[in-house]
N, CA and C of each residue as an Amber inpcrd file, in Angstrom:
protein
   357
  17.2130000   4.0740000 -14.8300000  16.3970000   4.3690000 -13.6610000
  16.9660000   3.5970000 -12.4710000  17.4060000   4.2260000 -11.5970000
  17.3570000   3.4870000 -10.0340000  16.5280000   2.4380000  -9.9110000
  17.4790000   1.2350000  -9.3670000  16.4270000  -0.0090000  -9.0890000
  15.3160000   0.6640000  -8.0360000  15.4970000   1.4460000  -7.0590000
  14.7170000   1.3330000  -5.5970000  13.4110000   2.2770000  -6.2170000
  13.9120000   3.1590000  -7.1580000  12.8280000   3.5520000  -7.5720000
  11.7750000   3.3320000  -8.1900000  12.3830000   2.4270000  -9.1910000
  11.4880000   1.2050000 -10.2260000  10.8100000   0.5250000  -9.1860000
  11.3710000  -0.1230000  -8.6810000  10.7270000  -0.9510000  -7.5520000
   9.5460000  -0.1600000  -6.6030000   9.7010000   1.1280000  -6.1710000
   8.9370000   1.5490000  -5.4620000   7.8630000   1.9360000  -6.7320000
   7.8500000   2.8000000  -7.6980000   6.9290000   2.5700000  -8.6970000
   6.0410000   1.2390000  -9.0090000   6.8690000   0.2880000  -9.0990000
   6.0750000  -0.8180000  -8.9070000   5.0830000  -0.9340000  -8.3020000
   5.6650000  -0.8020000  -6.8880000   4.8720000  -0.6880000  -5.8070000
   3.5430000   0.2130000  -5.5470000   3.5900000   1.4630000  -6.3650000
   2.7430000   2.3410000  -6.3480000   1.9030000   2.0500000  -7.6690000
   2.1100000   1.4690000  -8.4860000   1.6220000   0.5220000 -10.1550000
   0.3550000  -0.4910000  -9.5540000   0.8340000  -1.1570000  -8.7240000
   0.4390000  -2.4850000  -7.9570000  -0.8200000  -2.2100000  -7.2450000
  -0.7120000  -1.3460000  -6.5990000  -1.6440000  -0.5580000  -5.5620000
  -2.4390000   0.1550000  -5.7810000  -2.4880000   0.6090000  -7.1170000
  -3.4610000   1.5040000  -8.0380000  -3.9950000   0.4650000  -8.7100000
  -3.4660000  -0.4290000 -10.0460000  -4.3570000  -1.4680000 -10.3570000
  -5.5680000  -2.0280000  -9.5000000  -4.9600000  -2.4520000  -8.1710000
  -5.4930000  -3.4720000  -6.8220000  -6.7180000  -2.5560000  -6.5880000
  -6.6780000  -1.3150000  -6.5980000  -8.0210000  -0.6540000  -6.2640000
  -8.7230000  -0.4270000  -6.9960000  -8.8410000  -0.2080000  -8.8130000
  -9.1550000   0.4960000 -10.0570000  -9.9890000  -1.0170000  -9.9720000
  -9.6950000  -2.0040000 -10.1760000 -10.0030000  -3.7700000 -10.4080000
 -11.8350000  -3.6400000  -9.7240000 -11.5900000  -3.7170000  -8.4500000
 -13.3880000  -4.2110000  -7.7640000 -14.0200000  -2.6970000  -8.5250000
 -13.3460000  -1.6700000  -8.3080000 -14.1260000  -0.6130000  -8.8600000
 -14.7580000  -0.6120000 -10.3450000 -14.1370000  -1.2160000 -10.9500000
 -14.7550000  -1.1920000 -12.2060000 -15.3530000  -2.6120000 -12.9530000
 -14.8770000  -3.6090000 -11.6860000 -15.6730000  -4.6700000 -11.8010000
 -17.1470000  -4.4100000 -11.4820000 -17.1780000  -4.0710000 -10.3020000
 -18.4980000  -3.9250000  -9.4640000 -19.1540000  -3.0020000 -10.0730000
 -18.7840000  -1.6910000 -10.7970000 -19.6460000  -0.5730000 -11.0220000
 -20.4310000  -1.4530000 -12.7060000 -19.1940000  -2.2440000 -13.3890000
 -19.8440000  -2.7380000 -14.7860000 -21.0190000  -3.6010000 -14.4320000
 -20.9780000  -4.5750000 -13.3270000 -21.7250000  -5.4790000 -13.3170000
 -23.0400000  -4.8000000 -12.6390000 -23.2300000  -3.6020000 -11.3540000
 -24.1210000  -3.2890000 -11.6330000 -24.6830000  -2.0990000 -12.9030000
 -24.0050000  -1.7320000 -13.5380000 -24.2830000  -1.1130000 -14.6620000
 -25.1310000  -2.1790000 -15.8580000 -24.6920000  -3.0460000 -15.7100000
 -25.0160000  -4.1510000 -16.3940000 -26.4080000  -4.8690000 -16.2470000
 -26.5870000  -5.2250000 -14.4730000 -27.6140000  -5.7720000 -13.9330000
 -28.7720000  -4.9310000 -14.4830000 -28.4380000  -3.2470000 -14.4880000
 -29.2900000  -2.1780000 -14.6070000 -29.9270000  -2.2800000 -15.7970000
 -29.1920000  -2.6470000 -16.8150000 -29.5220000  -2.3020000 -18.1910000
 -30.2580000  -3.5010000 -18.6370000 -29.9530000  -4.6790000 -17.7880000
 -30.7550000  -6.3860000 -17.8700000 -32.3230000  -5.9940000 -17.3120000
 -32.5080000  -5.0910000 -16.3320000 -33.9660000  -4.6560000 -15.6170000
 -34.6370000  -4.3570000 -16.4270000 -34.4100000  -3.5830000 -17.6230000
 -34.9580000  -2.8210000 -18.6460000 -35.0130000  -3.8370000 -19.7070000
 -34.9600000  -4.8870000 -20.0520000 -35.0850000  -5.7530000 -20.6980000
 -36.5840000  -6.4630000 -20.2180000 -37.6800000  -6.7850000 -20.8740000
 -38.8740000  -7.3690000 -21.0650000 -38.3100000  -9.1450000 -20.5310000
 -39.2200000  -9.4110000 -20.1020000 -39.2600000 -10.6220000 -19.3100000
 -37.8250000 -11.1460000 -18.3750000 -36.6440000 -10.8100000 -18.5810000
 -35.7610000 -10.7930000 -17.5710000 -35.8810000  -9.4350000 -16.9290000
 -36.5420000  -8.6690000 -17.0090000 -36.1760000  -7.4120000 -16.0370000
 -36.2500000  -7.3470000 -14.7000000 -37.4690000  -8.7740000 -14.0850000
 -37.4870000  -8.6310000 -12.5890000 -36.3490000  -9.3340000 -12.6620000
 -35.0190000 -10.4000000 -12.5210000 -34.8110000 -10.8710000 -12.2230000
 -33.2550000  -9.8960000 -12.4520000 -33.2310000  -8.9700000 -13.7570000
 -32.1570000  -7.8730000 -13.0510000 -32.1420000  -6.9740000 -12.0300000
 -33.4290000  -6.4770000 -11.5250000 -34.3870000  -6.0510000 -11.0750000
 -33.6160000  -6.3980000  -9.5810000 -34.0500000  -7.6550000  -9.4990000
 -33.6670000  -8.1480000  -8.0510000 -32.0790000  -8.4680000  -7.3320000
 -31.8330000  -9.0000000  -8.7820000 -30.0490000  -9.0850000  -8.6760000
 -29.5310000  -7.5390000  -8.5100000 -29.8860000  -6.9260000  -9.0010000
 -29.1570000  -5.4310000  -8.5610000 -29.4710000  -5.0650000  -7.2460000
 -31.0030000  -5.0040000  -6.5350000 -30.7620000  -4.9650000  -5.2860000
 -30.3820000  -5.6290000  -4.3220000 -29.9960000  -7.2020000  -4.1190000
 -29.5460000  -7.7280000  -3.5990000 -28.1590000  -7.7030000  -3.8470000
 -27.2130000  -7.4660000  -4.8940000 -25.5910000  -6.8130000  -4.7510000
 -25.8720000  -5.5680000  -4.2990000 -26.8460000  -4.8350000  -4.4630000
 -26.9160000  -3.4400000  -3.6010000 -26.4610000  -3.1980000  -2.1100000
 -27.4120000  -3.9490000  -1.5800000 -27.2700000  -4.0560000  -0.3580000
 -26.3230000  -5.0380000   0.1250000 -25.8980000  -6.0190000  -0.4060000
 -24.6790000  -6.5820000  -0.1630000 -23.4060000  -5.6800000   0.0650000
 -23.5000000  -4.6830000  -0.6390000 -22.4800000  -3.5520000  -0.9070000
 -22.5650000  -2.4000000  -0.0390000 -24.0950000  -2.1150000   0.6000000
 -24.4040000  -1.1480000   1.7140000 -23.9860000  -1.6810000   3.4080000
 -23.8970000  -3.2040000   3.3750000 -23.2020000  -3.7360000   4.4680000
 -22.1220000  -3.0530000   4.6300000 -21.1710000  -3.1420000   3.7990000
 -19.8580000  -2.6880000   3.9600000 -19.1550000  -0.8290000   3.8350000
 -20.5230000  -0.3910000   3.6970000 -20.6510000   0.7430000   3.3510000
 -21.4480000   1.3370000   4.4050000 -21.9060000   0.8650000   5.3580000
 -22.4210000   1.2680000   6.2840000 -23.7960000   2.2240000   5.8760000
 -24.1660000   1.3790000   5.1520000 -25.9190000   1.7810000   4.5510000
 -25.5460000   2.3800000   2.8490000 -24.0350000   2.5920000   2.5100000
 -24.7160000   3.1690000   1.2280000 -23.6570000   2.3840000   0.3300000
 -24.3740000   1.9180000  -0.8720000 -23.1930000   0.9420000  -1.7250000
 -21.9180000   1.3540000  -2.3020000 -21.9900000   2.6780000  -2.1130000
 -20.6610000   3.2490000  -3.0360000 -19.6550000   3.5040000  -2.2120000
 -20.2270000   3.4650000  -0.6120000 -18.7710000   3.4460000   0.1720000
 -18.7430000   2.3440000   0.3140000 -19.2160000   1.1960000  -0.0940000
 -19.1080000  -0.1390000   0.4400000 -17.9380000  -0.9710000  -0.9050000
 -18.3640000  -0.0850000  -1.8780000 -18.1100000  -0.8250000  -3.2540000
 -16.0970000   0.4770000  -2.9110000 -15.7980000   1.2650000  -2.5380000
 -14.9080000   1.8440000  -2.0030000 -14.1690000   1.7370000  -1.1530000
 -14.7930000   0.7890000   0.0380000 -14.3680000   0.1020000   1.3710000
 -13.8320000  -0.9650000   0.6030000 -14.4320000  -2.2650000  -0.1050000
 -13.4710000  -3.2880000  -1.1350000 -12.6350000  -3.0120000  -1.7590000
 -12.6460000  -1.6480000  -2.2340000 -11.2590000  -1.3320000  -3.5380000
 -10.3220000  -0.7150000  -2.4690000 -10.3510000   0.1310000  -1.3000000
  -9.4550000   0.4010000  -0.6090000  -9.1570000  -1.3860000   0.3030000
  -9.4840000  -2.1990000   0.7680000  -9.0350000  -3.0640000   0.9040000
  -8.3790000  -3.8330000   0.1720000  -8.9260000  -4.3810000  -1.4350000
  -8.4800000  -4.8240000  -2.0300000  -6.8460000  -4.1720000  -2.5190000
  -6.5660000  -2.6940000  -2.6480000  -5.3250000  -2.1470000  -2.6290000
  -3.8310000  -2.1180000  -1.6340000  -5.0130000  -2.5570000  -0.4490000
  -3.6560000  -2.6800000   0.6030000  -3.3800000  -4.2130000   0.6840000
  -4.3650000  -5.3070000   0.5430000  -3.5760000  -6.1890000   0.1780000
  -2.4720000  -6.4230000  -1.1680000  -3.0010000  -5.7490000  -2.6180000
  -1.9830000  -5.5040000  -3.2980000  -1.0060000  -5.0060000  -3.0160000
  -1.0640000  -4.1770000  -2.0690000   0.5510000  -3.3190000  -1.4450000
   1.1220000  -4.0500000  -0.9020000   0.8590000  -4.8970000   0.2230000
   1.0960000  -6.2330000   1.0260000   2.0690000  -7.0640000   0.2400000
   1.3410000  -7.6590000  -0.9260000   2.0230000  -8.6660000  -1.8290000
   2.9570000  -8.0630000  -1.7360000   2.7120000  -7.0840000  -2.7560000
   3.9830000  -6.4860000  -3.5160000   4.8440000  -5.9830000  -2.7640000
   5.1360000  -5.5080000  -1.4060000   6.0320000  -5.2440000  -0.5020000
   7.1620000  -6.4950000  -0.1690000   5.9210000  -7.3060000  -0.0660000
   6.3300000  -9.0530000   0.1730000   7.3490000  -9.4540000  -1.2710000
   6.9080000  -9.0550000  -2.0880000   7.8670000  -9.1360000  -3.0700000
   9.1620000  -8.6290000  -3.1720000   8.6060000  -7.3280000  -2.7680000
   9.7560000  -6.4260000  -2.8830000  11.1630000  -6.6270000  -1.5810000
  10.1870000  -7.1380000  -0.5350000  11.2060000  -7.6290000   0.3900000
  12.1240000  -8.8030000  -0.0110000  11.3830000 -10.0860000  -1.0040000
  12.2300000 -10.9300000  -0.9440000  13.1280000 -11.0830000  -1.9800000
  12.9540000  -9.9480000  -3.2840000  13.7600000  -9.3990000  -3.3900000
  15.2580000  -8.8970000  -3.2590000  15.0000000  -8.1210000  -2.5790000
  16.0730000  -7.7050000  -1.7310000  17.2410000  -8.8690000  -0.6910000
  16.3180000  -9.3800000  -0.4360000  17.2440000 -10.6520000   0.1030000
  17.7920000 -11.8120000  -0.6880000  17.3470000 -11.8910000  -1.8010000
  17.8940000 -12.7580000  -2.7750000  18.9840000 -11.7860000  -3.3480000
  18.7330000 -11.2070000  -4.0000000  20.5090000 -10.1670000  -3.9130000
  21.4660000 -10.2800000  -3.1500000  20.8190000 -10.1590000  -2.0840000
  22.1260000 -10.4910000  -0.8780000  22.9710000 -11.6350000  -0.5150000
  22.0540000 -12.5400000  -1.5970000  22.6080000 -14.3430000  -1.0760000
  23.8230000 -14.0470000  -2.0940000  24.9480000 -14.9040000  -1.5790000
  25.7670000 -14.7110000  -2.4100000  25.6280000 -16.0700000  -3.1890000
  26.4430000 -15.8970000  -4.4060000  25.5750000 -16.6350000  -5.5780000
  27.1750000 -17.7730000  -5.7010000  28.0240000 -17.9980000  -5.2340000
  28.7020000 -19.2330000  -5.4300000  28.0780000 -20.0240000  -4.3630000
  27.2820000 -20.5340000  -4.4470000  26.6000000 -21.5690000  -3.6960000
  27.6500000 -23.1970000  -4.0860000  27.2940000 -24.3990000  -3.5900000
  28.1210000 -25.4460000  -3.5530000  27.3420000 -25.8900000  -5.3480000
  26.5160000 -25.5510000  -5.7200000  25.8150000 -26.2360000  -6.7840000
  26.0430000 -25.0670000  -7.7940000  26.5750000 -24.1380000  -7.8470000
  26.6540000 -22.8770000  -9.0230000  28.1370000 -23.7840000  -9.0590000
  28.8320000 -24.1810000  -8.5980000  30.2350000 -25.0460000  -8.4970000
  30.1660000 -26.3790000  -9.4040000  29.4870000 -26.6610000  -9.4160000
  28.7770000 -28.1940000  -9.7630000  27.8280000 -28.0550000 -11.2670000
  27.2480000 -26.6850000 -11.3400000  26.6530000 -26.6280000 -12.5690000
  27.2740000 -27.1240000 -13.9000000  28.6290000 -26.6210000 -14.4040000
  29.0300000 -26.5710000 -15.4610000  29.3740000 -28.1090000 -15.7570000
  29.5540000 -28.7420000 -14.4880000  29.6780000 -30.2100000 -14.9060000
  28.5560000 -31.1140000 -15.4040000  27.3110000 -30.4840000 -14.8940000
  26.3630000 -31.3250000 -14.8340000  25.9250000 -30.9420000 -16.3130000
  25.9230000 -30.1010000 -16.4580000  25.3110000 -29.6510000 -17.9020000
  26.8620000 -30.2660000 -18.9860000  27.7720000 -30.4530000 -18.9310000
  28.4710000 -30.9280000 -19.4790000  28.3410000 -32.0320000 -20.0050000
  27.9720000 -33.1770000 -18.3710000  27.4840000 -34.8110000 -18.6360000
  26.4120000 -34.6060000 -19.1310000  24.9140000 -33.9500000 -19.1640000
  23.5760000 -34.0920000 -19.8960000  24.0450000 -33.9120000 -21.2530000
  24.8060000 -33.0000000 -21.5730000  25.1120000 -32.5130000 -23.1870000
  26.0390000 -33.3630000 -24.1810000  26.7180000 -34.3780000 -23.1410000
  27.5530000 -35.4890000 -23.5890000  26.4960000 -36.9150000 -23.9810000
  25.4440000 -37.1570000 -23.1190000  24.3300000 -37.8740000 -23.1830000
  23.5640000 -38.0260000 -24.3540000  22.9720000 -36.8980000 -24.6220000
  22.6710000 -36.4310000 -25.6410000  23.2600000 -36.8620000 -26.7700000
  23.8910000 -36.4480000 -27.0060000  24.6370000 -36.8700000 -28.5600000
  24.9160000 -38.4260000 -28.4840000
């Protein structure tokens, strides 16, 4: 496979995880809160925790939680793209360094004297 392609796959890997993540965090936990309501003597207190992440989630949703809980996973994805661009950029520039540096010169000695030490 083409590196640029792997790499851009990556990139498109990265960016799908980054959004799938709050989505199925957020939908379990209120799925969860839901099913705690229905439980005898904790139920107000799932009860209440679900509407207060509710509306925590309708802030950002502009009154309704599922674009809000959608507004986080599309954010949360473009910062994953971000990284991973950031990656992918520096990357690319480490390839480019050329690799006889003054210390790739100097390696074989040094590991020579540690390995002489040793014994």
């Amino acid at each position: 496979m083409n590196i640029w392609l792997s790499l851009f796959f990556s990139l498109f890997l990265t960016t799908l995880v980054s959004f799938a993540v709050p989505v199925v965090f957020l939908t379990t936990m209120l799925a969860g809160l839901l099913v705690v309501s229905h439980v005898p003597l904790i139920g107000v207190w799932g009860e209440n925790l679900y509407e207060q992440i509710w509306n925590f989630l309708a802030v950002f949703g502009e009154g309704s939680g599922s674009i809000g809980i959608l507004t986080i996973a599309v954010t949360c994805s473009i910062v994953g793209f971000l990284f991973e661009s950031l990656n992918f950029y520096r990357y690319r520039i480490l390839i480019k360094q050329p690799i006889n540096t003054s210390w790739h010169k100097k390696a074989p000695e040094i590991i020579s004297k540690i390995s002489h030490y040793r014994q």
